[in-house]
C-alpha positions in Angstrom: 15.5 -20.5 -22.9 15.0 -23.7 -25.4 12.2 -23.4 -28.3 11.3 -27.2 -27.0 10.4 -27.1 -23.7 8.6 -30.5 -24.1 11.6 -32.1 -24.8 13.3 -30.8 -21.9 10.1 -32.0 -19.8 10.7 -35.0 -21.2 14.1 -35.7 -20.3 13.0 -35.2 -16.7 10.1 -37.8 -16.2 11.1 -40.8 -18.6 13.0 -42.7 -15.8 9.8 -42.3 -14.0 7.2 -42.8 -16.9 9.6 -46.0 -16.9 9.1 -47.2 -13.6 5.4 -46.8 -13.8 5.2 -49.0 -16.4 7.2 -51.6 -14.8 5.3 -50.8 -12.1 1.9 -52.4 -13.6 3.9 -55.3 -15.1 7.3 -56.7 -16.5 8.3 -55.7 -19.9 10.8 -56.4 -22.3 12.7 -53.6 -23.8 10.8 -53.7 -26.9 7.6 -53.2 -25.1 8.7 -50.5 -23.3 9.7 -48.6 -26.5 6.6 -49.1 -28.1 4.7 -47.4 -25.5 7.0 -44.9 -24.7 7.3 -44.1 -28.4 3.6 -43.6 -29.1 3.1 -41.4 -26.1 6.2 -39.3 -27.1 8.0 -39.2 -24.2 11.4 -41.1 -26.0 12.2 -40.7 -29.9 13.1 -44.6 -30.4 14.2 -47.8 -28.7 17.9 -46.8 -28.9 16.9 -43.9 -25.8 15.3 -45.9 -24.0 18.5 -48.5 -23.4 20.7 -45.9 -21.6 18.0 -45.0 -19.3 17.3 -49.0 -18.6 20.7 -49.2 -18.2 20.8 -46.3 -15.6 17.9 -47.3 -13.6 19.7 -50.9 -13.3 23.1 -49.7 -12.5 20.8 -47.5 -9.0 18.8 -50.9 -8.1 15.4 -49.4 -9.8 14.6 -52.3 -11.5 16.2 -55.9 -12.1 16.2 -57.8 -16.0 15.9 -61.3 -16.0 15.3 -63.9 -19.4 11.9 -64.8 -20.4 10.6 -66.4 -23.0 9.2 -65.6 -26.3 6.5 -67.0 -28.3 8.0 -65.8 -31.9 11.9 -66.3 -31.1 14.5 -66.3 -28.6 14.7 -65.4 -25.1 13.5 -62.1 -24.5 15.3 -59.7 -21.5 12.3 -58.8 -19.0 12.7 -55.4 -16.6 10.6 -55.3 -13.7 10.5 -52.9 -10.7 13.1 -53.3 -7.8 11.5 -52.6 -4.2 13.9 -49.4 -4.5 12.3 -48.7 -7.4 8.7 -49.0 -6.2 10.1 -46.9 -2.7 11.8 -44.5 -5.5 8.2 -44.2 -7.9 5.9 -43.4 -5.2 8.4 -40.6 -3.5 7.9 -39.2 -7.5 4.5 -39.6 -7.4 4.1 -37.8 -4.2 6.4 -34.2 -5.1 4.9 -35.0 -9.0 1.7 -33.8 -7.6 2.5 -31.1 -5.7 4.8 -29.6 -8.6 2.5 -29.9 -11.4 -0.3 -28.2 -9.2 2.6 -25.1 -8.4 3.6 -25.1 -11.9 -0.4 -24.5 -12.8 -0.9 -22.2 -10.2 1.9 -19.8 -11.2 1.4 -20.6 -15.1 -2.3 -21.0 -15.6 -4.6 -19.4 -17.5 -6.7 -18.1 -14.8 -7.5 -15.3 -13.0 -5.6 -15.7 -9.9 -1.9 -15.4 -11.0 -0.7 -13.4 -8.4 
């Protein structure tokens, strides 16, 4: 088993944490990094390109060119409609599992 489980957990949601962010509004890349940085779910900007890249590449969300107040034309992401269909089918089993993975890992008294 791997000493950082958190980065493994990690790895698993950040397309997701992704699309819930585009899912509130449409962000530029450096936006998305920020945010995604400070919560600790990607290390820098330069991880978070591949997965844009990915989610593009399966419809998840489009880019289009927006502008910018302090320079040139920024790239915007915002959520696909396969993207939306794709975040709430997450949200949906991400309930379920984190309440199975508490159940059989919590601290209580009914571990069976």
């Amino acid at each position: 088993m791997t000493a950082d489980v958190g980065a493994q957990l990690r790895k698993g949601v950040v397309e997701y944490c992704v699309l819930g962010l585009l899912g509130r509004e449409p962000m530029y890349g450096w936006q998305l990094s920020e945010i995604l940085t400070a919560q600790g779910m990607i290390a820098s900007i330069g991880t978070l390109y591949p997965v844009l890249g990915r989610l593009r590449e399966q419809g998840l969300v489009v880019s289009f060119d927006g502008a910018s107040d302090a320079g040139p034309v920024r790239k915007y992401y915002r959520l696909a409609p396969a993207g939306a269909q794709q975040l709430d089918h997450f949200r949906e089993q991400w309930t379920v599992f984190t309440r199975e993975v508490e159940h059989l890992i919590g601290g209580d008294d009914e571990r069976d």
